[in-house]
Backbone as JSON, one array per atom type, in Angstrom:
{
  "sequence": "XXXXXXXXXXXXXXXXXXXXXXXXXXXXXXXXXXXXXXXXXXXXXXXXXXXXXXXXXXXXXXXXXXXXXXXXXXXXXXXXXXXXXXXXXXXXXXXXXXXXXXXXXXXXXXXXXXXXXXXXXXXXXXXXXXXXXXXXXXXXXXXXXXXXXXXXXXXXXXXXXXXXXXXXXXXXXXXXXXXXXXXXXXXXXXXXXXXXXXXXXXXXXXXXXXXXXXXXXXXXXXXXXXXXXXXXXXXXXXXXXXXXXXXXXXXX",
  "N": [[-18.55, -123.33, 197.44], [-19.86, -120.37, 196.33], [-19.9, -116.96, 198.43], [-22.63, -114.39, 199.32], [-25.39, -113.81, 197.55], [-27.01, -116.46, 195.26], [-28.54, -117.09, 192.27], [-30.52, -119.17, 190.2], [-31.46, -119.93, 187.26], [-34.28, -118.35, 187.85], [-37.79, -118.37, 187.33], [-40.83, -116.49, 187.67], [-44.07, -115.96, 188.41], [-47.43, -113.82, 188.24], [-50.43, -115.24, 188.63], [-51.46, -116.32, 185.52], [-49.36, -115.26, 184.09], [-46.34, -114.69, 183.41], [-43.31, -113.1, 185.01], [-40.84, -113.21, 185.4], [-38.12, -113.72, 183.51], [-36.22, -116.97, 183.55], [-34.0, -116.13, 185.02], [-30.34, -115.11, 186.06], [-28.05, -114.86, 188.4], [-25.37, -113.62, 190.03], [-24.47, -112.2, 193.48], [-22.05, -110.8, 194.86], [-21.34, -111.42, 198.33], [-21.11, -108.73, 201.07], [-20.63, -106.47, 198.98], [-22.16, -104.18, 196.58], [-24.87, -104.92, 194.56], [-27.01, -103.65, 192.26], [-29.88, -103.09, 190.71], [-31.14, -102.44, 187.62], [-33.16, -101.0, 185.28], [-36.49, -100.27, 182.84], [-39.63, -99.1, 184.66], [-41.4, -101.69, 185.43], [-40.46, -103.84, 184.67], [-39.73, -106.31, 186.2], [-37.9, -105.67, 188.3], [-38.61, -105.26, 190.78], [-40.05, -107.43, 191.83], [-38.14, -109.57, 191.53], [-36.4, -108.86, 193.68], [-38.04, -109.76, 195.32], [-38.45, -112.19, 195.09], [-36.47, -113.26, 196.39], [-36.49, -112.91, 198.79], [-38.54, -114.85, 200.1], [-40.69, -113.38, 199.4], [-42.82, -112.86, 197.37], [-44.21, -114.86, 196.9], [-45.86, -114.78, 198.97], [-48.55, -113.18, 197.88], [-51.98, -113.93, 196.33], [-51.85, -116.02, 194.26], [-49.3, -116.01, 193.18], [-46.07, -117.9, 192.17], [-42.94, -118.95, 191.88], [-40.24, -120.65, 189.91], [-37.02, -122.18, 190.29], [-33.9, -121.74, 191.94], [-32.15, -120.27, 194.67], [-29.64, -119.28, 196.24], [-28.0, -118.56, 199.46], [-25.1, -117.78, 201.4], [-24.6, -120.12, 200.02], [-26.44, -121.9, 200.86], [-29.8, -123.34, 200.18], [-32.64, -121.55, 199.97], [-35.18, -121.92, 199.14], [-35.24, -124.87, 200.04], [-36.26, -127.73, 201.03], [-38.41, -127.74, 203.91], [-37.38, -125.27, 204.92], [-37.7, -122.26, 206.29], [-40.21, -119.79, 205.7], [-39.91, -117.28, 206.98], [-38.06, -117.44, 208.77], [-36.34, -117.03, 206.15], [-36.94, -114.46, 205.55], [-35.89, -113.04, 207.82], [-32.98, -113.06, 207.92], [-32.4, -112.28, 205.48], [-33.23, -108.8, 204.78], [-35.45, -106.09, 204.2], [-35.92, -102.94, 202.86], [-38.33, -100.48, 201.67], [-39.81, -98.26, 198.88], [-41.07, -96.41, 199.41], [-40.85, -94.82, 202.82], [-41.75, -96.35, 205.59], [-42.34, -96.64, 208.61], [-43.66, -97.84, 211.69], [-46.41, -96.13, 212.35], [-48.1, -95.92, 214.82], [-46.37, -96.96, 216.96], [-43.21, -96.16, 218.81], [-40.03, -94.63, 218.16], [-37.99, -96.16, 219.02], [-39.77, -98.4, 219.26], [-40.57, -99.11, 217.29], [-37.68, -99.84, 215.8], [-36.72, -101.66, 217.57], [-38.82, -104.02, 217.32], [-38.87, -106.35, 215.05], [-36.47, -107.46, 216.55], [-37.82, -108.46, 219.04], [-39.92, -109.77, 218.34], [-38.53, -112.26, 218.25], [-37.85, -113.02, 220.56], [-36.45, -111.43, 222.22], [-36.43, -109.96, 225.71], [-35.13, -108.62, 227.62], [-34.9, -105.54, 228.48], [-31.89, -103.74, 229.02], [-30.76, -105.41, 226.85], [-32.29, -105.12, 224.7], [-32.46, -102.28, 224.55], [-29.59, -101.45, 223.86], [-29.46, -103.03, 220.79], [-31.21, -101.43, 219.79], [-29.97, -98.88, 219.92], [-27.28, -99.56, 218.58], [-28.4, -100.36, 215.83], [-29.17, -97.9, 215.33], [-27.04, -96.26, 215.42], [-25.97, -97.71, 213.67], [-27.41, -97.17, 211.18], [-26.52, -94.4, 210.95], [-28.17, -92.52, 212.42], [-28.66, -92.13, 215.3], [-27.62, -90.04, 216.57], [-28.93, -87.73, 215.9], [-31.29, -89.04, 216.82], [-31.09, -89.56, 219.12], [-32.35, -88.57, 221.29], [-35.28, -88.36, 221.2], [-36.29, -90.84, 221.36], [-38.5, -92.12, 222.38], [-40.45, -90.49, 220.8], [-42.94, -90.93, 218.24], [-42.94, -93.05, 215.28], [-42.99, -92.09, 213.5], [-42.8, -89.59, 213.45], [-39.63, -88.12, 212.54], [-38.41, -86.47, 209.81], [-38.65, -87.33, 206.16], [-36.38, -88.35, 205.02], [-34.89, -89.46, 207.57], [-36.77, -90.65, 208.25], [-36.93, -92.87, 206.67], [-34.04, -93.98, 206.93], [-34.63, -94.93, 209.63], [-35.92, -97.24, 208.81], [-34.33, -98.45, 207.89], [-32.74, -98.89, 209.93], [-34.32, -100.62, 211.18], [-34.76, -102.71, 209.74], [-31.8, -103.79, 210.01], [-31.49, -104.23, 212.53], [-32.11, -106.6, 213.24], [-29.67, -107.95, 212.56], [-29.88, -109.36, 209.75], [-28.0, -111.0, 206.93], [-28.47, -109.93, 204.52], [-29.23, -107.24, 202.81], [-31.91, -105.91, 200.89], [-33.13, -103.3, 198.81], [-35.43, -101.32, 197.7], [-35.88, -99.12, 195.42], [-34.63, -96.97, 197.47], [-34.59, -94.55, 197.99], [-36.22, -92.71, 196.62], [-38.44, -91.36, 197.02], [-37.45, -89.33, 198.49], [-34.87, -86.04, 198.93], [-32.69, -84.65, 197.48], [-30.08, -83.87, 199.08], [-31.14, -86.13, 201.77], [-31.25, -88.16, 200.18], [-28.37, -88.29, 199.46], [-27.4, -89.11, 201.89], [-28.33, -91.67, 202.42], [-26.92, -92.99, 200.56], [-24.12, -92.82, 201.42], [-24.36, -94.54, 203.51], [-25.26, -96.96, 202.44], [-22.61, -97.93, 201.66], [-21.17, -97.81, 203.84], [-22.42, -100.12, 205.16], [-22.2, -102.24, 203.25], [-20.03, -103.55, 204.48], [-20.58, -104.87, 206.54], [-22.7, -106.84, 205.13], [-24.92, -108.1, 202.57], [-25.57, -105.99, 199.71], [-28.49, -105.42, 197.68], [-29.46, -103.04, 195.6], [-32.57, -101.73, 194.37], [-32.66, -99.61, 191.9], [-33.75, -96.94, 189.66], [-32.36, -94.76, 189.2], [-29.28, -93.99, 186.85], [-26.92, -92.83, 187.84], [-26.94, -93.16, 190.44], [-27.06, -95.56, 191.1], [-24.22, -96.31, 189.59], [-22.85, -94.83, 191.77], [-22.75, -95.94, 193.88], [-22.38, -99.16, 193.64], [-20.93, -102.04, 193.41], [-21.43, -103.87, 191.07], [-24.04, -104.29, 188.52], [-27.07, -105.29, 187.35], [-29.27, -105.22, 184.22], [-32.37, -105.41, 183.56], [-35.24, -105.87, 181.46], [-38.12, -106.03, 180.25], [-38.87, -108.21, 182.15], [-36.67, -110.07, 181.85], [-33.45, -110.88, 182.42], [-30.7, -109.0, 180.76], [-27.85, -108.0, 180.91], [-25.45, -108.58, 183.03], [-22.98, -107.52, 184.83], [-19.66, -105.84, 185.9], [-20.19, -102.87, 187.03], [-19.02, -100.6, 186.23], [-17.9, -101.54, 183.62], [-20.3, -102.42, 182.76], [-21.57, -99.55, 182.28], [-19.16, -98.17, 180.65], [-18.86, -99.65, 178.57], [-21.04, -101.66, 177.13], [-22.22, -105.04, 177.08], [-24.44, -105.59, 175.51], [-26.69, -104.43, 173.27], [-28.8, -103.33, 173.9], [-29.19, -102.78, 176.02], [-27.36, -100.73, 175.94], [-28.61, -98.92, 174.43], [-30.69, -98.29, 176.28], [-28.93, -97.21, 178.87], [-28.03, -94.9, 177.42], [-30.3, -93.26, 176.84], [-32.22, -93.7, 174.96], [-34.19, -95.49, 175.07], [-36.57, -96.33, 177.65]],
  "CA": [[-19.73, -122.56, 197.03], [-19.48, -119.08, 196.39], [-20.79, -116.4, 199.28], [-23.63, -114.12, 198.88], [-26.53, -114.54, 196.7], [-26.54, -117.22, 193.82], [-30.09, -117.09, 191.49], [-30.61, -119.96, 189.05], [-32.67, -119.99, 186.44], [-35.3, -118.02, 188.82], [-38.89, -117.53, 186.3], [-41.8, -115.98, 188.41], [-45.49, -115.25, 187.42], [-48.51, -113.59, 188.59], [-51.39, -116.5, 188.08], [-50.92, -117.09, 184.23], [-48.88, -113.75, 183.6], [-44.68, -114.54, 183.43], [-42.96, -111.63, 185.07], [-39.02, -113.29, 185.53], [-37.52, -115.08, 182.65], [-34.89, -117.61, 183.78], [-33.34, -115.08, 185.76], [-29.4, -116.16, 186.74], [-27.38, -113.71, 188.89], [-24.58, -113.54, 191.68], [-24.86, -110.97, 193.72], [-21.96, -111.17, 196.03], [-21.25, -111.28, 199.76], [-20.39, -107.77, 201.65], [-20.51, -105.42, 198.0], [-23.6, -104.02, 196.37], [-25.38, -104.93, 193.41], [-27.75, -102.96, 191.37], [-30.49, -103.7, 189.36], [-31.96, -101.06, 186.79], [-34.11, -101.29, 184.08], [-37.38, -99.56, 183.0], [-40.85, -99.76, 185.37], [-42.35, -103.01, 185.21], [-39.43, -105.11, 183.97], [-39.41, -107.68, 186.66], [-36.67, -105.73, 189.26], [-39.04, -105.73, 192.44], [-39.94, -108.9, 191.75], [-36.88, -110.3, 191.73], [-35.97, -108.98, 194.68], [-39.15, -110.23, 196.51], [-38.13, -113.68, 195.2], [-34.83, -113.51, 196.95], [-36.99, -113.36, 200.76], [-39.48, -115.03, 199.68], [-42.21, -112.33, 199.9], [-43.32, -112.81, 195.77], [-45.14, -116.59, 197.26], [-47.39, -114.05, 199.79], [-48.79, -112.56, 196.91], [-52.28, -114.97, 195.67], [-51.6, -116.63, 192.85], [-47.72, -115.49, 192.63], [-45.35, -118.74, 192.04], [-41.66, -119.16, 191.58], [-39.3, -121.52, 190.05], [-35.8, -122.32, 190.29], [-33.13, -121.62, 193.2], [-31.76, -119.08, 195.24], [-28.64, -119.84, 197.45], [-27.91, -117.74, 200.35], [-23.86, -118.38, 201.35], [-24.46, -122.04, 199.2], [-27.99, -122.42, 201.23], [-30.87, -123.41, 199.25], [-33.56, -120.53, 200.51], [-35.81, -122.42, 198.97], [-35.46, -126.06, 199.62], [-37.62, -128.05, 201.31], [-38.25, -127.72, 205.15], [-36.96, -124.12, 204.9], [-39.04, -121.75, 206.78], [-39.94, -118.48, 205.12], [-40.22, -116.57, 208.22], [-36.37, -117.35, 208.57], [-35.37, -116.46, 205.47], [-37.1, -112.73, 205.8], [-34.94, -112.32, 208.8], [-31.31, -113.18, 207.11], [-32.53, -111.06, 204.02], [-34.26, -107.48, 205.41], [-36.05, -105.18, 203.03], [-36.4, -101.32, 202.95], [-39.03, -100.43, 200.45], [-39.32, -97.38, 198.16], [-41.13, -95.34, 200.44], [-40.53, -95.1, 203.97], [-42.82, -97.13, 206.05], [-42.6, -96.74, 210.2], [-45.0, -98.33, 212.27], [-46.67, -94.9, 213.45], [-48.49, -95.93, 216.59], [-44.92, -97.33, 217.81], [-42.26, -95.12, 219.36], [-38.82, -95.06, 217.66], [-37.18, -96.81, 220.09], [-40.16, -99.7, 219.45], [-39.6, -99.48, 215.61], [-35.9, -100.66, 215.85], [-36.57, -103.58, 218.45], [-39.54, -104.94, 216.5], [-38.07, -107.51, 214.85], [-35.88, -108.49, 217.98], [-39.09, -108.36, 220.41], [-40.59, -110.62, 217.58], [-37.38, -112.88, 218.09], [-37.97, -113.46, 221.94], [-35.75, -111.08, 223.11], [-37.5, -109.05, 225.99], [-34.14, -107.93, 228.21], [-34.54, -103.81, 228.4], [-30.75, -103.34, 228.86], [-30.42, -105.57, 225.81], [-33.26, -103.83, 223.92], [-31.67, -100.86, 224.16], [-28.06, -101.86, 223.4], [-29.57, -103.24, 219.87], [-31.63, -100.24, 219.09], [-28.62, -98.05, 219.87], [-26.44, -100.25, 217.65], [-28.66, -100.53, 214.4], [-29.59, -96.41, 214.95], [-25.67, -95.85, 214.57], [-25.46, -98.4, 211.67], [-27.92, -96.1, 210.29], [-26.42, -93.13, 211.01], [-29.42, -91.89, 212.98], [-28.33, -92.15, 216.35], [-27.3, -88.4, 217.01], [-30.49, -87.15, 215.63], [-33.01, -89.3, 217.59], [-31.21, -90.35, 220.72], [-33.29, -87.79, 222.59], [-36.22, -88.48, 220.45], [-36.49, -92.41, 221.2], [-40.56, -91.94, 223.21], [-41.48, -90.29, 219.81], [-43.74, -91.47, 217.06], [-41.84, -93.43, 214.26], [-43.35, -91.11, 211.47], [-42.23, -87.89, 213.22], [-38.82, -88.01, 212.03], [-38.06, -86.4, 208.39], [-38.71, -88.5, 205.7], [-34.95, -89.26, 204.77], [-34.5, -89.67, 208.38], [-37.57, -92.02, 208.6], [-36.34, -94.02, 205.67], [-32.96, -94.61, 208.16], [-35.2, -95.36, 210.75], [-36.79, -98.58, 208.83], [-33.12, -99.33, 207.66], [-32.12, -99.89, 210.95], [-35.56, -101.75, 211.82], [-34.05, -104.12, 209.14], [-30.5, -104.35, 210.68], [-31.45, -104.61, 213.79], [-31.99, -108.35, 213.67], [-28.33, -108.79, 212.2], [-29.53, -110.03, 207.99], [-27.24, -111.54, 206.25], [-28.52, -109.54, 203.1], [-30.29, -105.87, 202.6], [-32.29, -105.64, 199.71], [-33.71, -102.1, 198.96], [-36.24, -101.52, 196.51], [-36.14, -97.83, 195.54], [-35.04, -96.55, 198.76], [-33.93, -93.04, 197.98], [-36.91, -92.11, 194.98], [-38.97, -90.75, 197.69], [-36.1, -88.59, 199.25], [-34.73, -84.83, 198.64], [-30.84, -84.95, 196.96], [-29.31, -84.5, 201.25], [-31.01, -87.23, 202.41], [-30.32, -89.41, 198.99], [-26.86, -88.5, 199.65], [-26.81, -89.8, 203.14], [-28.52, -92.98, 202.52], [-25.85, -93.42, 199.49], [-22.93, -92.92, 202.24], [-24.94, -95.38, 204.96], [-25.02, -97.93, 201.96], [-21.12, -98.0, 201.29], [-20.96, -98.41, 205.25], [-23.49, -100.91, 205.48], [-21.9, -103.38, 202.98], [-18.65, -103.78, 205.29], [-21.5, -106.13, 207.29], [-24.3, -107.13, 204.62], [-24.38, -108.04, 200.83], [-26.67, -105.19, 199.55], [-29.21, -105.79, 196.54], [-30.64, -102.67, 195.55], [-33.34, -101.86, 192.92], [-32.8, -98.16, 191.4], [-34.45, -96.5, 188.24], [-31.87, -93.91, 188.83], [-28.31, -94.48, 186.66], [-26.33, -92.09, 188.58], [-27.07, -93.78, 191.56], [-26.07, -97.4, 190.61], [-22.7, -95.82, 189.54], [-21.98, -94.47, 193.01], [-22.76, -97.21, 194.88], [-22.59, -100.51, 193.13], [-19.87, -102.38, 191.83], [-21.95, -104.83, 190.3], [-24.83, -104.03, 187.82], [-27.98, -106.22, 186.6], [-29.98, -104.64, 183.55], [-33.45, -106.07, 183.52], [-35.81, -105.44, 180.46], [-39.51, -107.37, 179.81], [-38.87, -109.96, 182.96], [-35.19, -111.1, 181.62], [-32.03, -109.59, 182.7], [-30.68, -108.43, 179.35], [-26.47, -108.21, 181.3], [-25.03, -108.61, 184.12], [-21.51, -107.12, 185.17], [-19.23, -104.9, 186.76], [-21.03, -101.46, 187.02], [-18.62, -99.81, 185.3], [-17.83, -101.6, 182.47], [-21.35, -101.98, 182.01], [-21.95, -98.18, 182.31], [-19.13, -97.65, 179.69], [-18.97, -100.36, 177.5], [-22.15, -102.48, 177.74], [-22.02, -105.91, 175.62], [-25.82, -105.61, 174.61], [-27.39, -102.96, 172.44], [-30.63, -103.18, 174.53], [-28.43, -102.43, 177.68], [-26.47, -99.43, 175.94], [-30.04, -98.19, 174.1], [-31.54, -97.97, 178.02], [-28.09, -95.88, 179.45], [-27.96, -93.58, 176.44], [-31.57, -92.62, 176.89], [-32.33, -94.02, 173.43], [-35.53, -95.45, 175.66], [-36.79, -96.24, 178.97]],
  "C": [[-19.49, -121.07, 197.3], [-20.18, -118.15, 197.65], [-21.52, -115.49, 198.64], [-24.72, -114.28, 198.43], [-26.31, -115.16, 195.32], [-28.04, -117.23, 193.61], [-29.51, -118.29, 190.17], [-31.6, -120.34, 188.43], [-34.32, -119.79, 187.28], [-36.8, -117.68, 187.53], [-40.29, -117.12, 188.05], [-43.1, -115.97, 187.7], [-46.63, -115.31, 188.62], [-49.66, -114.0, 188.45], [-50.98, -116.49, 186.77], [-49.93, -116.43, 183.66], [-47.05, -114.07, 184.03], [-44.31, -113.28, 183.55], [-41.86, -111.94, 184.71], [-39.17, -114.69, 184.51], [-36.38, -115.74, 182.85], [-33.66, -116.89, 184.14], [-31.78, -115.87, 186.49], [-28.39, -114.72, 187.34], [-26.56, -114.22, 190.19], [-24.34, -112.15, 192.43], [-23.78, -110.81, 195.05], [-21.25, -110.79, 197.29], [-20.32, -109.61, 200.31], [-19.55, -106.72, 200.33], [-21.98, -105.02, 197.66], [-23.45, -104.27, 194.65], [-26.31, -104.47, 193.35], [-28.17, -103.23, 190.49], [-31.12, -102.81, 188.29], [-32.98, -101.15, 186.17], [-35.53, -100.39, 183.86], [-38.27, -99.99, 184.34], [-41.37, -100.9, 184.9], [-41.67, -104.24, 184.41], [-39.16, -106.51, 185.15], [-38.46, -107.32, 187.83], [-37.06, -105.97, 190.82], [-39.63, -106.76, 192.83], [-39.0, -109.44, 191.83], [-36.68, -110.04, 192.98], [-36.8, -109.24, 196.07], [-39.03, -111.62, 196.53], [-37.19, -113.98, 196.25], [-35.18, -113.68, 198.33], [-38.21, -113.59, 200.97], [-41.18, -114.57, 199.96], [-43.13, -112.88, 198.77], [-44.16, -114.01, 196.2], [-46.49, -115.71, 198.37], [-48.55, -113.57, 199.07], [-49.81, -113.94, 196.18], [-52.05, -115.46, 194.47], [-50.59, -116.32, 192.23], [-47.56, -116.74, 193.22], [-43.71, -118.75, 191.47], [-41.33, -120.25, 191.08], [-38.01, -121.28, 189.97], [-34.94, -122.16, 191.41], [-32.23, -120.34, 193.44], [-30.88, -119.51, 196.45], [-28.17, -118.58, 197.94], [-26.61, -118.2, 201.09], [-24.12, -120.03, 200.93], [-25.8, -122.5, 199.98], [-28.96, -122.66, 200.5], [-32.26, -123.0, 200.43], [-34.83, -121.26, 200.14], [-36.58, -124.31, 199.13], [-36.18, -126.76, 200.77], [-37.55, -127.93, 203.1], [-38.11, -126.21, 205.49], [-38.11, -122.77, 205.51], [-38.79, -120.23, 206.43], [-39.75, -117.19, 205.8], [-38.52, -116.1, 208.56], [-35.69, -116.41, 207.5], [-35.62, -114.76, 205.26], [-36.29, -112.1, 206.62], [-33.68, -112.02, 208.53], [-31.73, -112.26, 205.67], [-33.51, -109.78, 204.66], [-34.45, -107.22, 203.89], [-36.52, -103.48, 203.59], [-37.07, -101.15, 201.27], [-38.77, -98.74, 200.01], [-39.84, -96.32, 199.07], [-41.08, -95.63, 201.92], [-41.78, -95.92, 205.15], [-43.1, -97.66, 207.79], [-43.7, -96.98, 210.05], [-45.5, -96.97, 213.17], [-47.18, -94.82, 214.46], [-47.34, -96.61, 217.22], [-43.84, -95.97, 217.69], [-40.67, -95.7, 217.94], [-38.54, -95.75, 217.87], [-38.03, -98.15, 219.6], [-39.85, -100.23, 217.86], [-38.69, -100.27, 215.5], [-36.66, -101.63, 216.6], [-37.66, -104.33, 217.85], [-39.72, -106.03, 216.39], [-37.05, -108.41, 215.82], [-36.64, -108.97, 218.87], [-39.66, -109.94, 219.63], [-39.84, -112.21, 217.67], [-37.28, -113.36, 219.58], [-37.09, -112.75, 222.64], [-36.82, -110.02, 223.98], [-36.49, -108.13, 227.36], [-34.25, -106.14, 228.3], [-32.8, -103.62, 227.6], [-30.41, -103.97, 227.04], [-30.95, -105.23, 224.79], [-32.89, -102.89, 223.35], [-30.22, -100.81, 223.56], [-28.33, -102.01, 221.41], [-29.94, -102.34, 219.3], [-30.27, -99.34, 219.22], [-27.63, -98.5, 218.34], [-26.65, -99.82, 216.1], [-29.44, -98.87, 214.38], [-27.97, -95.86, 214.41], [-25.37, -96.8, 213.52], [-26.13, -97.42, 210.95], [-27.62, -94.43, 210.17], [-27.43, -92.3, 211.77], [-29.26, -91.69, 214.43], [-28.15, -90.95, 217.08], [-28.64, -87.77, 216.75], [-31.44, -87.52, 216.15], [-32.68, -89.68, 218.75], [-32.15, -89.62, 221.88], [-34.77, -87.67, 222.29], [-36.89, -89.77, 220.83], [-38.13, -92.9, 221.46], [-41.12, -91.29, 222.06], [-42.4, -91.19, 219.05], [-42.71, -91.97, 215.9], [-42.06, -92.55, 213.2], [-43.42, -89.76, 212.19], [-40.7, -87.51, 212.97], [-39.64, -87.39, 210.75], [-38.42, -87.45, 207.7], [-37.49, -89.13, 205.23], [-34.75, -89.87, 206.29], [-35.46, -91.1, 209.24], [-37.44, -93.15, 207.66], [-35.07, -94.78, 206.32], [-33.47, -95.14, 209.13], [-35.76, -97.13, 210.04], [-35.17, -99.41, 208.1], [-32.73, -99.62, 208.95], [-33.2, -100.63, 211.95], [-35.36, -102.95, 211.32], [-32.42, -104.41, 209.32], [-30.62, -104.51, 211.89], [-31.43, -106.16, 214.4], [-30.94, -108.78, 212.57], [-28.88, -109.59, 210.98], [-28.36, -110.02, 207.98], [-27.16, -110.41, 205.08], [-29.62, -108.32, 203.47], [-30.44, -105.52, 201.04], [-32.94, -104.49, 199.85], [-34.03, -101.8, 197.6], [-36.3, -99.81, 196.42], [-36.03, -97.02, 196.43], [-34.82, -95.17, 199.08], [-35.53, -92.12, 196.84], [-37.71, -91.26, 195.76], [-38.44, -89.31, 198.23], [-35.93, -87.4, 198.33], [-32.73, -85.34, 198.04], [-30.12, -84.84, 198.62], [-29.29, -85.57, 201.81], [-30.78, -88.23, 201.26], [-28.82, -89.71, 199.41], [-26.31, -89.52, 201.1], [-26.78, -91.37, 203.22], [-27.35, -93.56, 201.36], [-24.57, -93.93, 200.72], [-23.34, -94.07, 203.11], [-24.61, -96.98, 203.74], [-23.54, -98.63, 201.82], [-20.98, -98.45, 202.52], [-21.43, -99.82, 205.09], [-22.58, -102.17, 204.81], [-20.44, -103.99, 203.81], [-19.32, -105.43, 206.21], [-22.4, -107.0, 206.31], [-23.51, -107.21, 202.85], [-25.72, -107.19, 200.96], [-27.27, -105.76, 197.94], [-30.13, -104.52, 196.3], [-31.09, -102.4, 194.38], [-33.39, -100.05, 192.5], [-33.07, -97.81, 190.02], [-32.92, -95.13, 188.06], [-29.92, -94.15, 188.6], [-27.16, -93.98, 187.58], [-25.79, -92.63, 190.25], [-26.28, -95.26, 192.03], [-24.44, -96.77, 190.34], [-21.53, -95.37, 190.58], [-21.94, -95.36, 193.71], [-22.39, -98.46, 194.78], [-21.04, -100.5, 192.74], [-20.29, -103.5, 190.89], [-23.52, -104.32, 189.45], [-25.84, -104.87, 186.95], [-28.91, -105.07, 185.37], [-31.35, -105.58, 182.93], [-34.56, -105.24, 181.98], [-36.91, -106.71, 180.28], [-39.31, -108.26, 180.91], [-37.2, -110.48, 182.75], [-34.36, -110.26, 182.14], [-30.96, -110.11, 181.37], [-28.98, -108.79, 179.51], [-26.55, -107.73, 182.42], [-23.43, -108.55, 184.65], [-21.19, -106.29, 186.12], [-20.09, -103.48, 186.34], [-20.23, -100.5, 186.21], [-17.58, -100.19, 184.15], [-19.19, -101.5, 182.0], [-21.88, -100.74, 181.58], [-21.16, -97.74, 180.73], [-18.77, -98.29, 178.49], [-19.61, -102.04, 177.54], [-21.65, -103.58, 176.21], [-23.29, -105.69, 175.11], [-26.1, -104.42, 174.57], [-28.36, -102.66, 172.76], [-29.73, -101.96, 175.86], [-28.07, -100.71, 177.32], [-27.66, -97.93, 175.41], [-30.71, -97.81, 175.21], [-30.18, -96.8, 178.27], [-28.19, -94.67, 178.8], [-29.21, -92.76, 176.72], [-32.62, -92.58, 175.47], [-34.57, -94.51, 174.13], [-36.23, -95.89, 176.74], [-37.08, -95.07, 179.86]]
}
């Protein structure tokens, strides 16, 4: 069984309303894939299926399967609580818990996890502030407020609130659109790091972006994903005319 993420024939819908059409994708282990497409095609959905957030949501339903190294994320017994932890999420805008300190930010999710050790507390926050690159900038900061950082720098701060409990998988839904071109750039460089540990999944509107980062490329359109390849053949010689009509700027 292959590693990473495997999607099979995934459809979704919002009570009677089909967002994902038979959605099939590999996405895989320790590279990044990239999903594009216009607004409202189905990409942050998809990637809410994948840890299973899209079922929190009343009257949102899934079918089909989602394997996590050959796991079935979905199959029966499977506790969803789990699979949020092995898949993190950084959303499009940055999202500290502002009555928590930095320092409580990062351990969060470990505190939540039964760890309650100090020394080891701190060891983890340390850890997932230098996965994020953030470590030099807030070690003398740690007793602050999570939302007085920068906002690129508080967008690193909730990436390493979601590495801190060691996922498997970092999905990131827009995680730069918020951001100034510096801190875009940084979180670009933190991503390239990042997959050395993590399969990444993220969701960007912006092509430029997918090109630096990705070597894999989904192009979503209406709910379906339209192709799915290497990032840069798709970039310069897409098989569908929907796909190459979206890069060109023909419309989207």
């Amino acid at each position: 069984m292959a590693d990473g993420i495997q999607v099979f024939d995934l459809n979704a819908w919002f009570g009677s309303r089909q967002v994902l059409k038979n959605i099939g994708i590999h996405a895989p282990a320790n590279g990044v894939t990239a999903l594009i497409g216009p607004s409202g095609c189905g990409k942050s959905t998809f990637v809410r299926c994948l840890n299973r957030m899209h079922e929190v949501v009343p009257g949102a339903r899934s079918t089909g399967q989602v394997l996590l190294n050959g796991e079935d994320l979905y199959g029966p017994g499977v506790d969803p609580v789990m699979v949020r932890r092995r898949i993190g999420m950084v959303f499009q805008k940055p999202n500290p818990f502002p009555t928590m300190s930095v320092f409580d930010n990062v351990a969060a999710g470990v505190r939540l996890g039964g760890v309650r050790n100090k020394d080891t507390l701190y060891e983890v926050v340390e850890r997932a502030l230098r996965q994020a690159a953030l470590w030099d900038e807030v070690k003398d900061e740690l007793h602050k407020s999570g939302s007085s950082p920068s906002g690129g720098q508080q967008q690193r701060l909730c990436i390493a609130r979601a590495v801190a409990v060691q996922p498997e998988v970092l999905l990131m839904d827009e995680p730069c659109s918020a951001l100034d071109p510096i801190a875009t750039a940084k979180i670009e460089e933190l991503i390239l790091d990042l997959k050395k540990d993590l399969t990444i999944i993220i969701v960007t509107h912006n092509m430029q972006q997918a090109a630096r980062v990705s070597e894999w490329t989904g192009f979503f359109l209406m709910g379906e994903l339209i192709e799915f390849g290497v990032t840069r053949d798709l970039f310069t010689a897409p098989r569908e005319k929907k796909t190459e009509d979206y890069i060109t700027g023909r419309f989207g």
